[in-house]
The first five atom37 places (N, CA, C, CB, O) and aatype in JSON, in Angstrom:
{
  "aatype": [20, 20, 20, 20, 20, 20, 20, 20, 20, 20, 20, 20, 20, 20, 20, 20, 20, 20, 20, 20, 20, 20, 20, 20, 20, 20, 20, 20, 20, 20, 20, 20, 20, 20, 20, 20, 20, 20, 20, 20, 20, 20, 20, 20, 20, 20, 20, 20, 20, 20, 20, 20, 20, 20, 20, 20, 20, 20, 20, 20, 20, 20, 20, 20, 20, 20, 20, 20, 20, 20, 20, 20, 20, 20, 20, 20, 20, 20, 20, 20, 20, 20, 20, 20, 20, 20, 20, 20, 20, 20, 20, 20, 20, 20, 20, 20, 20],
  "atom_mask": [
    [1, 1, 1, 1, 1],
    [1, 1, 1, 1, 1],
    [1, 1, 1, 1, 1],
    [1, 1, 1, 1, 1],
    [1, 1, 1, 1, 1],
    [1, 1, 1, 1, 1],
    [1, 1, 1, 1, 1],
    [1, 1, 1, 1, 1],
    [1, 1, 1, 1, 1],
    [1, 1, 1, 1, 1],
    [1, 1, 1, 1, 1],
    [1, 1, 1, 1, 1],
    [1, 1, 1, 1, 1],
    [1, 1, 1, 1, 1],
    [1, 1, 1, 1, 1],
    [1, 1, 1, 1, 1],
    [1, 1, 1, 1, 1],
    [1, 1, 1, 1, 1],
    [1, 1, 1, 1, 1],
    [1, 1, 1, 1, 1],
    [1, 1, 1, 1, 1],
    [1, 1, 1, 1, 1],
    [1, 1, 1, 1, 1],
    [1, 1, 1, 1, 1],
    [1, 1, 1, 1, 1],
    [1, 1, 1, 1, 1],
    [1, 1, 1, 1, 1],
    [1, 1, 1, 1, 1],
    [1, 1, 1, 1, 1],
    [1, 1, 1, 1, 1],
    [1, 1, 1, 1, 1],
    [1, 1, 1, 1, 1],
    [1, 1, 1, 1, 1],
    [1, 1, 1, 1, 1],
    [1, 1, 1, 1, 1],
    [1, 1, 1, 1, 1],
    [1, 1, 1, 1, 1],
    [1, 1, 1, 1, 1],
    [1, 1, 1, 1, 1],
    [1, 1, 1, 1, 1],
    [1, 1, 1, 1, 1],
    [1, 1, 1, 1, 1],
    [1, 1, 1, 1, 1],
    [1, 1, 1, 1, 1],
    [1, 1, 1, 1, 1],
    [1, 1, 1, 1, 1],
    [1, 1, 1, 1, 1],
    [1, 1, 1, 1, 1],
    [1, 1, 1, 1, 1],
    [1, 1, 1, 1, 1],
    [1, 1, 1, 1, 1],
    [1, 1, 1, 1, 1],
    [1, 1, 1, 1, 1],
    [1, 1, 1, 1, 1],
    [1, 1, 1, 1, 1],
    [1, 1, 1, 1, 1],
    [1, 1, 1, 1, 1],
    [1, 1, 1, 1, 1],
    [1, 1, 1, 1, 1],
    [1, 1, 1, 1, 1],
    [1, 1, 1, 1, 1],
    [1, 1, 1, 1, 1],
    [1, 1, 1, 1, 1],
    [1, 1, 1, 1, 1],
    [1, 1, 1, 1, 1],
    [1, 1, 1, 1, 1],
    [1, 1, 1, 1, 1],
    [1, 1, 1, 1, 1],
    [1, 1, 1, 1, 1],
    [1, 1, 1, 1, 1],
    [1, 1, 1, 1, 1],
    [1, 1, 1, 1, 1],
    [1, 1, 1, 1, 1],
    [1, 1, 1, 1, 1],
    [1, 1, 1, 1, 1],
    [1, 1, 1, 1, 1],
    [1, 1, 1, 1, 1],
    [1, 1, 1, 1, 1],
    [1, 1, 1, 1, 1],
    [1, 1, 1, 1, 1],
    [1, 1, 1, 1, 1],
    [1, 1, 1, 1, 1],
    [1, 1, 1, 1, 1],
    [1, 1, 1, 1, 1],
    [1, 1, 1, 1, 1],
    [1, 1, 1, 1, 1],
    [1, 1, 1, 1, 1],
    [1, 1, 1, 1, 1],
    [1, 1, 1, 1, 1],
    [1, 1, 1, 1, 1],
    [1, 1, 1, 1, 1],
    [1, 1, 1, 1, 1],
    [1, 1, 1, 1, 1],
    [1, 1, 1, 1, 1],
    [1, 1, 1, 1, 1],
    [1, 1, 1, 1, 1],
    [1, 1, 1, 1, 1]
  ],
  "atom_positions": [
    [[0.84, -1.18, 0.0], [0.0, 0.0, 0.0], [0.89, 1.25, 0.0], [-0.95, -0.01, 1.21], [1.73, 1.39, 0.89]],
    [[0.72, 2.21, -1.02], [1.64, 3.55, -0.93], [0.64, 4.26, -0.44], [2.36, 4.24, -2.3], [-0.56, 4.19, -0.67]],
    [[1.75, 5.51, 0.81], [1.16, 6.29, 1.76], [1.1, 7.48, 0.97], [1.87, 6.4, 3.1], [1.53, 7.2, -0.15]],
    [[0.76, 8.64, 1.04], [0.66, 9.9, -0.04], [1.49, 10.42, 0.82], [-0.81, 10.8, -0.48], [1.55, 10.31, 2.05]],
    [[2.44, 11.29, -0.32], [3.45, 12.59, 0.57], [2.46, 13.59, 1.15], [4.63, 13.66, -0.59], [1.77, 14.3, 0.42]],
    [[2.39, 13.63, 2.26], [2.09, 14.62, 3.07], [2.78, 15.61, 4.05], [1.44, 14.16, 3.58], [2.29, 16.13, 5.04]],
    [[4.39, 15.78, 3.41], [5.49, 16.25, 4.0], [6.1, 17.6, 3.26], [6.46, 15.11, 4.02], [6.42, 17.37, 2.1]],
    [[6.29, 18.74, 3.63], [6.71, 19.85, 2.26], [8.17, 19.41, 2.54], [6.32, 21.96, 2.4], [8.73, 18.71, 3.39]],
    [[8.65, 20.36, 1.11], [9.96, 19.84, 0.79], [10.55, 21.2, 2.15], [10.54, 19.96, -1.35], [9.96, 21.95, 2.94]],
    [[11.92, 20.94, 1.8], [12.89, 22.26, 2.17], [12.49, 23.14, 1.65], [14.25, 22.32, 1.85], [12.09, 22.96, 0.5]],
    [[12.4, 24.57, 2.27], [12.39, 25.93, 1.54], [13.56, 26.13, 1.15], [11.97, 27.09, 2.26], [14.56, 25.73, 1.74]],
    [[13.55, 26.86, 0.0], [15.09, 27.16, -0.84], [16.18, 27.67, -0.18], [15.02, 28.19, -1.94], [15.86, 28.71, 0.39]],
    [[17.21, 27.4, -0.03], [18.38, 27.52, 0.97], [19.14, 28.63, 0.02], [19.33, 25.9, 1.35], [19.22, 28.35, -1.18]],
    [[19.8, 30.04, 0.55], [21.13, 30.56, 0.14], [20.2, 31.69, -1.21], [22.54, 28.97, -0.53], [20.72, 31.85, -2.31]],
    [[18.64, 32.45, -0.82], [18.1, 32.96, -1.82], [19.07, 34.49, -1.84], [16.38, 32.98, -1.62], [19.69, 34.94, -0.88]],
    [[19.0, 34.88, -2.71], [19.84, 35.93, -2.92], [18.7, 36.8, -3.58], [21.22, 35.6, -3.81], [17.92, 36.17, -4.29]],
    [[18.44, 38.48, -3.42], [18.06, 38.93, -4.57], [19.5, 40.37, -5.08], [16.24, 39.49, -4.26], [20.32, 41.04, -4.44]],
    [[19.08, 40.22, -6.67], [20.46, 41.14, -7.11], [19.78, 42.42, -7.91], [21.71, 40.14, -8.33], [19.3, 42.23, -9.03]],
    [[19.76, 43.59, -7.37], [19.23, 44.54, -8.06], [20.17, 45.14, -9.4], [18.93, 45.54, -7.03], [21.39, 45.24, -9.23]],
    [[19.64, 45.47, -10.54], [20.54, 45.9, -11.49], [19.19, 46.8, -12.51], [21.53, 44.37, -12.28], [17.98, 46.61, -12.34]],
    [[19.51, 47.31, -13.05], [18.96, 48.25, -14.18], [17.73, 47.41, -14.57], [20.08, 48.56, -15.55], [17.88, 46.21, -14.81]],
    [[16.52, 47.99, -14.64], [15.7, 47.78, -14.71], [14.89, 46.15, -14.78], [15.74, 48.54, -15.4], [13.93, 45.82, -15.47]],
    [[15.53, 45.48, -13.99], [15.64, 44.18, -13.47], [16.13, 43.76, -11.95], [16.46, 43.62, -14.34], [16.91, 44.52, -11.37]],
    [[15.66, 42.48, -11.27], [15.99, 42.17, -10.02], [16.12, 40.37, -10.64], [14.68, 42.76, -8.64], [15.33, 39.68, -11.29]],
    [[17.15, 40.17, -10.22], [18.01, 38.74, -10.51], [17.28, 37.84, -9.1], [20.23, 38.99, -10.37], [16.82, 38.63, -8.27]],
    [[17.17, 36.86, -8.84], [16.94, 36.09, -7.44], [17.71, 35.0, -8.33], [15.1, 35.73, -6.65], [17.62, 34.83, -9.55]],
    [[18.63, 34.17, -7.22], [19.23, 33.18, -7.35], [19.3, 32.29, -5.87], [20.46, 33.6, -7.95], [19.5, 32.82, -4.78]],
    [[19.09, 30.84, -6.11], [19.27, 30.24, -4.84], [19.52, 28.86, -5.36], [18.04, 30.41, -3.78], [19.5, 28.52, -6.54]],
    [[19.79, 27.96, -4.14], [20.49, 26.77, -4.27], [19.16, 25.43, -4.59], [21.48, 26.59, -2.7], [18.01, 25.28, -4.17]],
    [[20.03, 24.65, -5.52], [18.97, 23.29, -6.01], [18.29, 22.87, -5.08], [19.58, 21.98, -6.5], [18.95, 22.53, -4.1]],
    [[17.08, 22.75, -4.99], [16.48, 21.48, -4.26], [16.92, 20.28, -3.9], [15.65, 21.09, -4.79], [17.28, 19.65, -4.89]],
    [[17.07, 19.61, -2.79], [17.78, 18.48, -2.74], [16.78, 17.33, -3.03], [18.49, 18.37, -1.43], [17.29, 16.21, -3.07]],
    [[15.08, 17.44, -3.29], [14.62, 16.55, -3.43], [13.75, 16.49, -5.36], [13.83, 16.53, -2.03], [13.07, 17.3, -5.99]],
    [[14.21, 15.25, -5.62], [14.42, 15.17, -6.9], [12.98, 15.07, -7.48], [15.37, 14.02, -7.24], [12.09, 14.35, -7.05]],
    [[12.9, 15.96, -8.59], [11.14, 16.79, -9.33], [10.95, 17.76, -8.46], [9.41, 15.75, -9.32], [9.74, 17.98, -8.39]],
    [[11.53, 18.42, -7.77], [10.73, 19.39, -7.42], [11.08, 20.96, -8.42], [10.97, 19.47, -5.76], [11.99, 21.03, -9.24]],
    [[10.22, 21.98, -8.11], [10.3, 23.11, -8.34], [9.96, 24.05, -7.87], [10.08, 23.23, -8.98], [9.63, 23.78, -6.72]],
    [[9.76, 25.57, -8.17], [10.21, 26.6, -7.37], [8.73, 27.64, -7.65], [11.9, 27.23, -7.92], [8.37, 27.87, -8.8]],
    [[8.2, 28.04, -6.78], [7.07, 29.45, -7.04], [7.79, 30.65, -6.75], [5.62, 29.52, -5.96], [8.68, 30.74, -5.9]],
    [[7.26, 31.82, -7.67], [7.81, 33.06, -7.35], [7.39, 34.11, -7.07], [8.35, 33.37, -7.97], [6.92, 34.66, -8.07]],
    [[7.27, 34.92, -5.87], [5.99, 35.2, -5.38], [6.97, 37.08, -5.33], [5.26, 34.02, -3.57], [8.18, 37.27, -5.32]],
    [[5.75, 38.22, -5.29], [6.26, 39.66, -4.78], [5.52, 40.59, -4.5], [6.98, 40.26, -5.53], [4.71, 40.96, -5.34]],
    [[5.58, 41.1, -3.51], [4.77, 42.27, -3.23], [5.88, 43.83, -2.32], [3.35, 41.48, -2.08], [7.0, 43.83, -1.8]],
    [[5.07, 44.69, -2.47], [5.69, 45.47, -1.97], [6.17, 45.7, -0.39], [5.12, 46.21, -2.41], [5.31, 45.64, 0.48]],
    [[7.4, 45.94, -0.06], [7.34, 45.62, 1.5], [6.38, 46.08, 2.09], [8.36, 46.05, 2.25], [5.84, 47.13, 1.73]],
    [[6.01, 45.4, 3.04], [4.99, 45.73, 4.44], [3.42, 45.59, 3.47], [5.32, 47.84, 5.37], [2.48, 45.83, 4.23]],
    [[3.0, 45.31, 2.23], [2.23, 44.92, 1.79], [1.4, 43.58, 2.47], [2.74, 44.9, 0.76], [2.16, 42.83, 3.08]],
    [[-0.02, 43.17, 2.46], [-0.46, 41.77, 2.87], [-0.72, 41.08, 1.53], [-1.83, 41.75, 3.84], [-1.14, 39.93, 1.55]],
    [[-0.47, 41.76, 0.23], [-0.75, 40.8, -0.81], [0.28, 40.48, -1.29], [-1.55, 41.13, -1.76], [1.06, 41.42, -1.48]],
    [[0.86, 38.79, -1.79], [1.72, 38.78, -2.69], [1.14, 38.9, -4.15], [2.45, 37.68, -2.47], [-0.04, 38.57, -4.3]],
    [[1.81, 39.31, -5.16], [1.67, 38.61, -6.6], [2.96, 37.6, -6.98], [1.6, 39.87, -7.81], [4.17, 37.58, -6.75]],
    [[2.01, 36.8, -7.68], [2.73, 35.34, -8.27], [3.0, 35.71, -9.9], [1.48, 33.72, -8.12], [2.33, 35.83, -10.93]],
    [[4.54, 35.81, -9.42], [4.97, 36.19, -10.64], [5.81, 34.95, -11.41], [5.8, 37.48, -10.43], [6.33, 35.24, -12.49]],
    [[5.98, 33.48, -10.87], [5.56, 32.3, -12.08], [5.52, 31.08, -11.0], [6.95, 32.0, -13.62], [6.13, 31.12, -9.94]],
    [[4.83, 30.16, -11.35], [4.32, 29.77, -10.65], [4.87, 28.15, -11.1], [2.96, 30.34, -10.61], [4.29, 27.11, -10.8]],
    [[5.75, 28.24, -11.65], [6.92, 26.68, -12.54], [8.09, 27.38, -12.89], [6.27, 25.78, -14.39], [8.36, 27.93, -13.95]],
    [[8.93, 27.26, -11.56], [10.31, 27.13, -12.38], [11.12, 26.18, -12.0], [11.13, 28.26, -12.36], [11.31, 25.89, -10.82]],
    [[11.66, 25.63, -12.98], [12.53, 24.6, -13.11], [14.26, 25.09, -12.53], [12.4, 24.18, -14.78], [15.14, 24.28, -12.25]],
    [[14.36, 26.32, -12.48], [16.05, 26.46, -12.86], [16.31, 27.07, -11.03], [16.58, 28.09, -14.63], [15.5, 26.74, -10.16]],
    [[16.89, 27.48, -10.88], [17.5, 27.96, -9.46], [17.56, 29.16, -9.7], [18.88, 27.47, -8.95], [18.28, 29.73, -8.89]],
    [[17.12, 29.83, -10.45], [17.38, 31.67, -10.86], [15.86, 31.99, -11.39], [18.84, 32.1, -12.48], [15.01, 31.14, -11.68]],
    [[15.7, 33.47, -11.45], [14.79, 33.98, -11.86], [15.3, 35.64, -11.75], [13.58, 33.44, -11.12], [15.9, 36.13, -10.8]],
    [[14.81, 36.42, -13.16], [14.85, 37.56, -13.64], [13.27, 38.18, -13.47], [15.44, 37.44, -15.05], [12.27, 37.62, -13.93]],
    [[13.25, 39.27, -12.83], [12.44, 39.9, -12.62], [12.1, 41.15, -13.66], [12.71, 40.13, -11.47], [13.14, 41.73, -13.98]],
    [[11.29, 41.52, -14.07], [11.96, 42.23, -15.52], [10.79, 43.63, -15.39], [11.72, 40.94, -17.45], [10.89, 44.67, -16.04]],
    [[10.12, 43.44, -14.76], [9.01, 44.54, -14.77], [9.01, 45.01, -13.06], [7.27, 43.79, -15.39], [7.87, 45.18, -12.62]],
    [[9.9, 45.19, -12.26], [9.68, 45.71, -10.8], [9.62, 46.94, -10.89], [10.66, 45.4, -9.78], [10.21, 47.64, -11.72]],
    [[8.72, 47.38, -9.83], [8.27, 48.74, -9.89], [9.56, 49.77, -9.06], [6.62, 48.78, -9.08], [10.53, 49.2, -8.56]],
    [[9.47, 50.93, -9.01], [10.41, 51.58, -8.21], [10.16, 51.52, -6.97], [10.57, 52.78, -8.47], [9.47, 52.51, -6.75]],
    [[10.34, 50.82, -5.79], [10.18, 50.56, -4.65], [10.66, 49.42, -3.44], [9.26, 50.58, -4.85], [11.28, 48.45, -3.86]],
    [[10.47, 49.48, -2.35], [10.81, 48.6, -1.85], [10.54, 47.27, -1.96], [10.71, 48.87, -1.11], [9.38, 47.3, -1.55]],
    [[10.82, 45.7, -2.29], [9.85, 44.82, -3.0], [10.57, 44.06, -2.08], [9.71, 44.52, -4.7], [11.75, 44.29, -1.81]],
    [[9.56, 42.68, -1.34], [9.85, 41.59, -1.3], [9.7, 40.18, -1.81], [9.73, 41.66, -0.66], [8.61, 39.71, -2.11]],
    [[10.55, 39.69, -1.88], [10.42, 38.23, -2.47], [9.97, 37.31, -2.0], [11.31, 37.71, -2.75], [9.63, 37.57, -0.84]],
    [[9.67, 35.91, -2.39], [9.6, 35.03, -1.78], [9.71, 33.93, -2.96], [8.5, 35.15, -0.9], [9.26, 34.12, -4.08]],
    [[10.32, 32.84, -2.59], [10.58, 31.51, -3.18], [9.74, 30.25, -2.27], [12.32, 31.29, -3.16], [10.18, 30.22, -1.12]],
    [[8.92, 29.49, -2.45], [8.79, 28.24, -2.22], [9.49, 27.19, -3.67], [7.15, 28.1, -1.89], [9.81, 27.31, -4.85]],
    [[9.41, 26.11, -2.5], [9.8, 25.0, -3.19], [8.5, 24.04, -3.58], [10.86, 24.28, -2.31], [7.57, 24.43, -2.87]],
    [[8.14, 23.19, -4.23], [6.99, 22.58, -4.36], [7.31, 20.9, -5.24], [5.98, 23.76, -5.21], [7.89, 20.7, -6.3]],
    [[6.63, 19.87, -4.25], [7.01, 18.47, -4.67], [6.49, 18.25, -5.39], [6.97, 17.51, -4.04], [5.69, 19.04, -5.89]],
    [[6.73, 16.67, -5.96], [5.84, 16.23, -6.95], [4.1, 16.13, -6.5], [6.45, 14.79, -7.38], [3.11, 16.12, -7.24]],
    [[4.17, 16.05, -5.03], [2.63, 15.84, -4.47], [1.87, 17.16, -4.19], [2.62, 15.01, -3.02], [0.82, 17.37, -3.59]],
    [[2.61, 17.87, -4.73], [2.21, 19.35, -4.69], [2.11, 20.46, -3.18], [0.78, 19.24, -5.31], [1.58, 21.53, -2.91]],
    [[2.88, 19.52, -2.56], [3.07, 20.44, -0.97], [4.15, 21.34, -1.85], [3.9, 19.36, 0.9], [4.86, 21.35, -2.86]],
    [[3.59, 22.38, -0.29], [4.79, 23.24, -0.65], [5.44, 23.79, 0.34], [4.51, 24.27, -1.45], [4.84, 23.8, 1.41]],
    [[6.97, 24.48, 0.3], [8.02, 24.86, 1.32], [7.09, 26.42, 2.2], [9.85, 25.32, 0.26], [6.16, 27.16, 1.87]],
    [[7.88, 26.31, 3.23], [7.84, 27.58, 3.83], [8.17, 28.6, 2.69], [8.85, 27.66, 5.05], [8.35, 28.01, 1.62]],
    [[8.33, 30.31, 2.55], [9.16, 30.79, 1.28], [10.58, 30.92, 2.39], [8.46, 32.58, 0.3], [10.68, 30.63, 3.58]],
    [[11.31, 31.32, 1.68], [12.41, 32.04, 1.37], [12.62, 33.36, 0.9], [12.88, 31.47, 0.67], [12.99, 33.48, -0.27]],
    [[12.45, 34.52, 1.67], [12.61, 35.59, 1.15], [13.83, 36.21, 1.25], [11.78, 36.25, 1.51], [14.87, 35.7, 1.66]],
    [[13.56, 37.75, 0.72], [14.97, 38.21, 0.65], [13.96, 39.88, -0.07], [16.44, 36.94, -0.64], [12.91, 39.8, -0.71]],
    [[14.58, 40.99, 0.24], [14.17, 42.06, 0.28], [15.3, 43.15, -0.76], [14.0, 42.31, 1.82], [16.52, 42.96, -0.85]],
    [[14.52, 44.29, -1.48], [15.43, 45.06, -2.23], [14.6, 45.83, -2.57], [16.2, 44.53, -3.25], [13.4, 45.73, -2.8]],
    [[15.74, 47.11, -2.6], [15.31, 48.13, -3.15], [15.22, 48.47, -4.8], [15.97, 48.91, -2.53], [16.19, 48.0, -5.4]],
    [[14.66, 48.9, -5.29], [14.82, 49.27, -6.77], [14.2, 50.83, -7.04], [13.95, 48.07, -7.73], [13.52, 51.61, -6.37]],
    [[14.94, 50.89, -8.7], [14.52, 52.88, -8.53], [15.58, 53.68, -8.44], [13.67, 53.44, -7.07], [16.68, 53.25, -8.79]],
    [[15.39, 55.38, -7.8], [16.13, 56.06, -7.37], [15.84, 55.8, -5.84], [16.04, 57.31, -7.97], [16.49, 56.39, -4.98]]
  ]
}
């Protein structure tokens, strides 16, 4: 008899965000559990809403390409094949003047 995963993975370990010209870079370390992938979540600091800005990524990076001028936070979950998902992983930046 198979039991169903009812366990979330790790939240993404080592998230980084990298501000640069009209873009914000996030980079963080592989998943250690194998199929999983990553949600990418942002809202403005001290905001209660996130927006889900993709919601499948496969790679350990993500380019942010439309951030507004302001304070923004991130967040990364991880997500299994059974579709649990991690605590996030955030990480905070400024963008703008």
């Amino acid at each position: 008899m198979a039991y169903p995963d009812l366990y979330p993975p790790a939240s993404p370990a080592g998230l980084i965000c990298l501000p640069e010209p009209a873009l914000v870079r996030l980079r963080w370390d592989a998943a250690p559990e194998a199929g999983a992938f990553f949600k990418v979540l942002r809202r403005t600091a001290g905001s209660p809403r996130w927006d889900h800005l993709a919601e499948r990524v496969d790679q350990t990076s993500f380019s942010d390409d439309t951030p507004p001028s302001a304070v923004l936070e991130y967040a990364v979950k991880t997500v299994d094949d059974a579709g649990n998902q991690s605590e996030a992983a955030t990480c905070t930046v400024r963008t703008g003047s």
